[in-house]
C-alpha positions in Angstrom: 7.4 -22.1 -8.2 7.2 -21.5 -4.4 10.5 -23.8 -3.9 12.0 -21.9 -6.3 11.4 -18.3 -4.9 11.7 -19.6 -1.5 15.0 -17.6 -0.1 14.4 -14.6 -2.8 10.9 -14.0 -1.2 12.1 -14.7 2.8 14.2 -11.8 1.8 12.0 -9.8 0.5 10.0 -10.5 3.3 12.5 -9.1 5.4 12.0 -5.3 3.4 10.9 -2.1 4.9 8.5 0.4 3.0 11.2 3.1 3.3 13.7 0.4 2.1 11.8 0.1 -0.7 10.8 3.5 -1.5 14.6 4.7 -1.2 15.4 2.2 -3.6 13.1 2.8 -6.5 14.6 6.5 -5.8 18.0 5.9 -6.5 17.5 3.0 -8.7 19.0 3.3 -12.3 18.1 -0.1 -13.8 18.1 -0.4 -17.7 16.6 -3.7 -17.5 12.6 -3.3 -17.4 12.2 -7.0 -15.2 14.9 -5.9 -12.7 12.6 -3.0 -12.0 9.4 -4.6 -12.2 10.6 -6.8 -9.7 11.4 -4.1 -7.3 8.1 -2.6 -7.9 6.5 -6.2 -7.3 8.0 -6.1 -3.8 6.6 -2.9 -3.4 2.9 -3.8 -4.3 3.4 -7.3 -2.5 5.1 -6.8 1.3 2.2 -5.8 3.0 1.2 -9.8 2.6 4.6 -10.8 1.6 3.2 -13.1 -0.9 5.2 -12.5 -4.0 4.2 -13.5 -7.2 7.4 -13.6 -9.0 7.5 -14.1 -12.8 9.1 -17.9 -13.5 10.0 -16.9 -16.7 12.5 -14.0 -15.8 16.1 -15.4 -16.1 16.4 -16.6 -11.8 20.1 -14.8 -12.3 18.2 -11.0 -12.2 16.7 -12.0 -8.9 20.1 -13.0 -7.6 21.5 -10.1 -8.9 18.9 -7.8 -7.6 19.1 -9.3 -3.9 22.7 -8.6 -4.0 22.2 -4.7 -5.3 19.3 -4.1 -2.8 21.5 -5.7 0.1 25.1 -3.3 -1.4 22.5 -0.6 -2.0 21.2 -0.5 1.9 24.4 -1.0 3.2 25.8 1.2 1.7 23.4 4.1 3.6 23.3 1.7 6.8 24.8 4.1 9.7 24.9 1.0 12.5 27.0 -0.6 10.0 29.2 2.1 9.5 29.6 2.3 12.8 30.2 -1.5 13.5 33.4 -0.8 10.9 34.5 2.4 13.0 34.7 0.6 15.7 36.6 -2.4 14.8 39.2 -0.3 13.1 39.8 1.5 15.9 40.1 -1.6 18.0 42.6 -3.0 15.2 44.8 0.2 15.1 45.0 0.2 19.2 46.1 -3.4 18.7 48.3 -3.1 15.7 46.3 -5.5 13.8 44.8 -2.4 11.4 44.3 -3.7 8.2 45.3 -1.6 4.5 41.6 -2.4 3.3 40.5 -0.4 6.9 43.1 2.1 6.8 41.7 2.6 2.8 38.3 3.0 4.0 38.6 5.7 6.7 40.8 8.1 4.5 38.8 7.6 1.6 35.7 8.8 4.7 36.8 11.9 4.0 35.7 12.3 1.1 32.3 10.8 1.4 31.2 11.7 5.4 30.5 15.2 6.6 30.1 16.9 10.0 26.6 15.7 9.6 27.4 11.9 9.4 24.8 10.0 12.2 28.4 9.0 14.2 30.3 12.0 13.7 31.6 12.1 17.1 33.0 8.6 17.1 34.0 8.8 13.5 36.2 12.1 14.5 37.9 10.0 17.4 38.7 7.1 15.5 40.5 9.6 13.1 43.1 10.9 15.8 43.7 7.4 17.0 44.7 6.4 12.8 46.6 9.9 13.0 48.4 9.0 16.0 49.6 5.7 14.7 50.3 6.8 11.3 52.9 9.5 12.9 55.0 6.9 14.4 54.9 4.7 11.4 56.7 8.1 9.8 53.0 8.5 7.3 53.9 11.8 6.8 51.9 12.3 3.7 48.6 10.5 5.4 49.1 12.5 8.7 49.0 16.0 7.1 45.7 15.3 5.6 44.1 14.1 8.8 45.8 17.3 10.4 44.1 19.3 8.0 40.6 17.8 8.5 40.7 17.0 12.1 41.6 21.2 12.5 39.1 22.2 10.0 36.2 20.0 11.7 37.2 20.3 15.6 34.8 23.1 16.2 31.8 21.0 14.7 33.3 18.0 17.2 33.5 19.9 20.0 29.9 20.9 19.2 28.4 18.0 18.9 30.0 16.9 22.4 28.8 20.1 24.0 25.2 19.2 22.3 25.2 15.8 23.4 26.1 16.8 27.2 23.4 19.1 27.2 20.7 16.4 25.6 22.2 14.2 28.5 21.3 16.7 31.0 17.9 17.1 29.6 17.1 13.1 29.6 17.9 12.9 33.1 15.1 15.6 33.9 12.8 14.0 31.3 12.8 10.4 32.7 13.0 12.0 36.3 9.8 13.6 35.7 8.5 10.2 34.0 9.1 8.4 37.3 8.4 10.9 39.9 5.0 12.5 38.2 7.3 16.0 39.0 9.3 18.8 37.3 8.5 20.6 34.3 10.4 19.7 31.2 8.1 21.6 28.1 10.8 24.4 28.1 12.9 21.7 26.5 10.6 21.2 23.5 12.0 24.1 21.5 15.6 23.6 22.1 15.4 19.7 21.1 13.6 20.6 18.1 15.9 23.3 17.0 18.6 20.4 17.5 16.5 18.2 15.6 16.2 19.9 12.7 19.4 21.0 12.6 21.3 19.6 9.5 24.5 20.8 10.2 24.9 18.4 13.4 25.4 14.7 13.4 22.7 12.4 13.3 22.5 10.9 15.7 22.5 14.0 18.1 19.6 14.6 15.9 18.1 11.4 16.4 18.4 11.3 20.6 16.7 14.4 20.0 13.7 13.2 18.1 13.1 10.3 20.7 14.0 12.7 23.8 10.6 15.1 21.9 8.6 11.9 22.1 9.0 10.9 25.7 8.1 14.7 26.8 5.1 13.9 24.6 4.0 11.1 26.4 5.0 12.5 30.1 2.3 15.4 29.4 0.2 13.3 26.5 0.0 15.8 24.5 1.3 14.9 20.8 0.2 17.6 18.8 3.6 18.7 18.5 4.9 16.1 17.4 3.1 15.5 14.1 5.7 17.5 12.0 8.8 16.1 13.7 7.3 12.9 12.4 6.7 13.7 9.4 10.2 15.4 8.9 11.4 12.2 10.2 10.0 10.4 7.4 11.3 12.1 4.7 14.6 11.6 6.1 14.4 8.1 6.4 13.0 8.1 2.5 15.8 9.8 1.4 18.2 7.5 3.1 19.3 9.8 6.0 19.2 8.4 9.3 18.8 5.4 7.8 19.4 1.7 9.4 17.0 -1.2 10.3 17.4 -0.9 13.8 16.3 2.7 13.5 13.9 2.4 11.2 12.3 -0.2 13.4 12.4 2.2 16.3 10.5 4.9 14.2 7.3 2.5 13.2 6.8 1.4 16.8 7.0 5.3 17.7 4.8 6.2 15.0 2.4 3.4 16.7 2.1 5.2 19.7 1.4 8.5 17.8 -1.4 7.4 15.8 -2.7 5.7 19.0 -3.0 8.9 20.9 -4.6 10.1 18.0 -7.3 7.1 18.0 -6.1 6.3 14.5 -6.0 2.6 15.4 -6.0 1.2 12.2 -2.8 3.4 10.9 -1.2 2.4 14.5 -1.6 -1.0 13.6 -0.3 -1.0 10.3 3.1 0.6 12.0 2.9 -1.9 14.8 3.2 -4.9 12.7 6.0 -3.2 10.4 7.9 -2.6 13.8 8.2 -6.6 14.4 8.6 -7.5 11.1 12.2 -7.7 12.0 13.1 -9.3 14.8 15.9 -7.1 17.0 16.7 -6.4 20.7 13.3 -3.7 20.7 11.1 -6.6 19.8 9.3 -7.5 22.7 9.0 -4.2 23.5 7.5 -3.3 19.9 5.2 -6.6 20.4 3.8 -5.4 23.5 3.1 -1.8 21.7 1.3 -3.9 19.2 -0.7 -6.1 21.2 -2.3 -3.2 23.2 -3.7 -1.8 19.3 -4.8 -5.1 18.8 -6.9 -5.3 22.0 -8.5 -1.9 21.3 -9.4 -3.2 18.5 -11.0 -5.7 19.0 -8.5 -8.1 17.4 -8.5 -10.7 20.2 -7.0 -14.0 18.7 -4.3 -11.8 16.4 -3.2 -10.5 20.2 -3.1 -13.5 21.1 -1.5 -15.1 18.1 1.3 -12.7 18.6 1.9 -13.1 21.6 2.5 -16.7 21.5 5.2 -15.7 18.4 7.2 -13.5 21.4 6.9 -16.2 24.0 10.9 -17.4 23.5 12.0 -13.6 23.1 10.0 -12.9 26.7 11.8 -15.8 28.4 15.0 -14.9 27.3 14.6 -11.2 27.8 16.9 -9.3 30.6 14.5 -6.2 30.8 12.1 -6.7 33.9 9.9 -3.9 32.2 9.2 -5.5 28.9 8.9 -9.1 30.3 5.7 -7.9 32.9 4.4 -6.0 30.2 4.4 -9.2 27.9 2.4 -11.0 30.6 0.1 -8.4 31.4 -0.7 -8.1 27.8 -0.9 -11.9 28.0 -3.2 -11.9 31.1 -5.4 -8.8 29.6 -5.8 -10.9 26.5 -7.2 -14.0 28.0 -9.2 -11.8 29.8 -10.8 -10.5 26.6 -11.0 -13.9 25.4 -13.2 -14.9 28.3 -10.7 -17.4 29.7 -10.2 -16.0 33.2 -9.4 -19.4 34.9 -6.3 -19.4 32.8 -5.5 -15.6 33.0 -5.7 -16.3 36.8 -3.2 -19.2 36.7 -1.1 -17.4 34.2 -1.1 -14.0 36.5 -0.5 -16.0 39.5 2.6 -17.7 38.7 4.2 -14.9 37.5 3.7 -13.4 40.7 5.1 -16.0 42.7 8.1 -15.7 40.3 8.6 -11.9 40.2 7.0 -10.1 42.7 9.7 -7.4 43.0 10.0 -6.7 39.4 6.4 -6.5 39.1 6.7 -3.6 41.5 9.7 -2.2 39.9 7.9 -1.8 36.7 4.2 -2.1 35.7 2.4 -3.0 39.1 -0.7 -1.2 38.3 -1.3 -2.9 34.8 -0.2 -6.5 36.0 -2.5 -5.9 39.1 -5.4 -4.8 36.7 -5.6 -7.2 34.4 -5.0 -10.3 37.2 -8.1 -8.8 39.9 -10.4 -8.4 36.8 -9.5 -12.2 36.0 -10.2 -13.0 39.7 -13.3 -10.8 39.7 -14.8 -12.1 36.7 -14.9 -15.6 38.8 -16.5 -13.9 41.4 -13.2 -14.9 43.6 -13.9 -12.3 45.7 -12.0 -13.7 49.1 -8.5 -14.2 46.6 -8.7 -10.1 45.4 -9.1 -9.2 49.3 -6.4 -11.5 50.2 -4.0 -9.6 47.1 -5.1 -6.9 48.0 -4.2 -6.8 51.6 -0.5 -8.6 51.3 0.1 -6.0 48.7 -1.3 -2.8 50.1 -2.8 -2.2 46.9 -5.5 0.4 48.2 -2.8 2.9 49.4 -0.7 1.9 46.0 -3.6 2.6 43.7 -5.0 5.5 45.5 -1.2 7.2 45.0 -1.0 6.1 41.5 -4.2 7.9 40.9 -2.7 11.1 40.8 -1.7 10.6 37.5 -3.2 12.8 35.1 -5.1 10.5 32.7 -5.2 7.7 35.4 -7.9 5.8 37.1 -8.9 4.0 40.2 -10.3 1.0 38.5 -8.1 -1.3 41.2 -9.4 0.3 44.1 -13.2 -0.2 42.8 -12.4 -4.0 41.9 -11.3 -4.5 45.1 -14.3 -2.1 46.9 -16.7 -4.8 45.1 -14.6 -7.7 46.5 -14.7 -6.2 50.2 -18.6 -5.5 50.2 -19.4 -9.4 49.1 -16.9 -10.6 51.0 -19.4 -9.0 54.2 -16.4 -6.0 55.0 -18.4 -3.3 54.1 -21.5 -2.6 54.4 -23.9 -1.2 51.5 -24.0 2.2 52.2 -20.2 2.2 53.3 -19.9 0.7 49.7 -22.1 3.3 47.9 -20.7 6.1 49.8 -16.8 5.0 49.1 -17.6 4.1 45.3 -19.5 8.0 45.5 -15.8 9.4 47.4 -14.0 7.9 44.1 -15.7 8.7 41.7 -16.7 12.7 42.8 -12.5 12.8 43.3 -11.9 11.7 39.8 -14.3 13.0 37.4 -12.6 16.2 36.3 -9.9 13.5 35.2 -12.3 11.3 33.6 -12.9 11.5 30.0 -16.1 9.9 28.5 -14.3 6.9 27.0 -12.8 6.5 30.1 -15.9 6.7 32.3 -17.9 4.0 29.8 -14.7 1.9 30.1 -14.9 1.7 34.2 -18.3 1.6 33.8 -18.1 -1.7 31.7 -16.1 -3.3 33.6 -17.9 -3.2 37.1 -21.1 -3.4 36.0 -21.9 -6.5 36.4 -20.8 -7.0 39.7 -22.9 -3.3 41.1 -26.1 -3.6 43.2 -29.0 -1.3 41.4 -28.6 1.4 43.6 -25.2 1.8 43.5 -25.6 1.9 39.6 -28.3 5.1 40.6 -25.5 6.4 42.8 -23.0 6.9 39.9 -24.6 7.7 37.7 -26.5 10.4 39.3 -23.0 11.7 40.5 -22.0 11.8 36.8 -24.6 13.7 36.2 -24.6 16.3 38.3 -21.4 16.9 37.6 -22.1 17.0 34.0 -24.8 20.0 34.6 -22.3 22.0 36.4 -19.0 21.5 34.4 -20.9 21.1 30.6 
């Protein structure tokens, strides 16, 4: 039975729960095991074990993998576009097809100014017109005249909207890499754009993602909730509506239930978001593997992690590629294998120092000095520490709301048994830090640093702290 079913349940595998649920929507079947199957899948793809009937006539499954495949196409707006584009590279080259040429006039009737590629999907239009007017078309260039005056306002629109989201990104993701400017007097305008059905989709869509980002730069998702949920009813209804995006959305809802501390619910997303292996993947792994750590789920990290190795060497993105090994170092690290972590940390370095900079310094640097500190490798972390200015880096990275200076105390701990410091230099410094940052300091976040050094504290350093904590816990209740 499992020979048999082999291919019909890889592809199966390969379904979405929106996929799914569209289908059963728009589904029509008059045969009862066509739809049983489909509900079947339903029940089954959260294990993707399928246990398919053997007496059901193997032609319905191969008739229902072709009608889910026509069905998603069908709605698939990266495909559309694929075709857009390769007809208007065959008219600029003469080599237009009549099957292409049927397609786009027969868009007309089936596409709207709210089409996801709109924009594109208007330009390839004047190129067909353009060539159909000097192949004497007359009949065929009066329509597009028609529907290229009628819907010029809405292009034009879309292009002014599109410039002004552009503008708006480059102040957004200025603002993520400088820690300045104020971007929430964007959050109404993109969300009016957003919901806007009247516009294309995929102004819409930039829109929804550009919301997310000025969520994270201020972590604060509470606003985001119904854009989410709005989301998902588009995506149900097959709006919006293609693997790549729908990919997107899961790891996105990930980070939104894990702001939340709905961990469980982020996890589900996280593993729908690599289900499907695209260009996003590694990126979506790592989003993953840091639910799995907090919760606990050390060896499924780990386990996934290993999966991603070949996408991680062959990745061009410097960013996703230290976040993979930082995950990969933090994970052995959880596991108790420092030694390795170490090794694993320290040939990476070698390798990419200036990406490591470039990118995730902070979390690469964490993860590798608690491997070395665990070891009690106190002369290495100094030695790191020292080459790489990491004190001055860590005490200007601090300033980030939600931040904290668990490098600088690693490396505080390393100096004082290394003989650098004396005790009460050490208690006094730790006491400096700690006074700075405790108006940032949540309590999860103070019983997290706490954790972690620990171990390697004198007694009366522990007194210090925690008398600091609280006293400040008296006077800020």
């Amino acid at each position: 039975m499992a020979a048999r079913f082999k291919k019909f349940s890889a592809f199966c595998a390969t379904l979405l729960p929106h996929e799914i649920d569209y289908l059963l929507d728009i589904q029509q079947f008059e045969d009862v095991d066509r739809l049983e199957i489909l509900r079947l899948i339903q029940k089954h793809q959260g294990v993707n074990h399928f246990p398919f009937d053997e007496t059901i006539d193997k032609r319905k499954y191969s008739h229902l993998k072709n009608w889910i495949s026509q069905r998603l196409a069908e709605i698939d707006v990266d495909l559309s576009l694929k075709r857009l584009l390769s007809a208007e590279e065959a008219i600029l080259t003469d080599q237009i097809t009549p099957l292409q040429e049927k397609r786009l006039l027969k868009s007309l009737q089936t596409w709207d100014e709210s089409f996801f590629y709109f924009v594109k999907w208007f330009e390839v239009l004047k190129v067909l017109r353009e060539d159909l007017q000097i192949r004497v078309r007359y009949e065929e260039v009066n329509i597009l005249d028609g529907f290229l005056k009628k819907h010029r306002p809405a292009y034009e629109r879309s292009v002014a909207v599109s410039q002004s989201i552009e503008q708006m990104t480059n102040e957004i993701i200025e603002q993520y890499q400088t820690l300045t400017g104020d971007t929430r007097h964007h959050i109404d305008s993109l969300s009016k754009t957003f919901r806007d059905e009247s516009l294309d989709g995929y102004n819409r869509f930039k829109a929804f993602i550009r919301l997310i980002f000025i969520g994270f730069n201020y972590r604060d998702f509470d606003f985001l909730r119904p854009h989410f949920d709005y989301f998902d009813k588009l995506l149900t209804s097959g709006v919006s509506y293609s693997k790549r995006i729908l990919l997107n959305y899961y790891s996105n809802r990930l980070l939104l239930h894990s702001r939340f501390r709905e961990y469980q619910l982020a996890e589900k997303y996280g593993y729908l978001s690599i289900k499907v292996k695209n260009q996003d993947y590694l990126m979506y792994l790592n989003n993953l593997t840091a639910v799995l750590l907090r919760n606990h789920k050390y060896e499924d990290a780990l386990r996934i992690l290993q999966e991603g190795s070949k996408e991680a060497k062959e990745t061009g993105s410097d960013h996703n590629k230290t976040g993979y090994v930082s995950f990969y170092v933090e994970t052995l690290n959880r596991l108790k294998r420092y030694r390795s972590a170490a090794n694993h940390a320290a040939a990476f370095l070698s390798l990419y120092k200036r990406e490591i900079f470039k990118y995730r310094w902070h979390f690469f640097f964490t993860v590798y000095i608690e491997a070395l500190i665990q070891q009690h490798r106190y002369k290495e972390i100094n030695k790191v520490a020292k080459r790489y200015k990491l004190l001055d880096r860590d005490k200007q990275y601090s300033q980030r709301a939600g931040s904290t200076p668990i490098i600088s105390w690693y490396i505080l701990i390393a100096q004082f048994e290394e003989g650098l410091i004396h005790k009460k230099q050490f208690n006094k410094r730790m006491g400096q830090h700690l006074t700075h940052y405790l108006s940032s300091l949540n309590d999860e976040q103070w019983s997290s640093m706490i954790a972690k050094i620990n171990p390697f504290l004198p007694t009366d350093t522990k007194e210090v702290l925690y008398q600091i904590r609280e006293s400040h816990n008296e006077h800020h209740p």
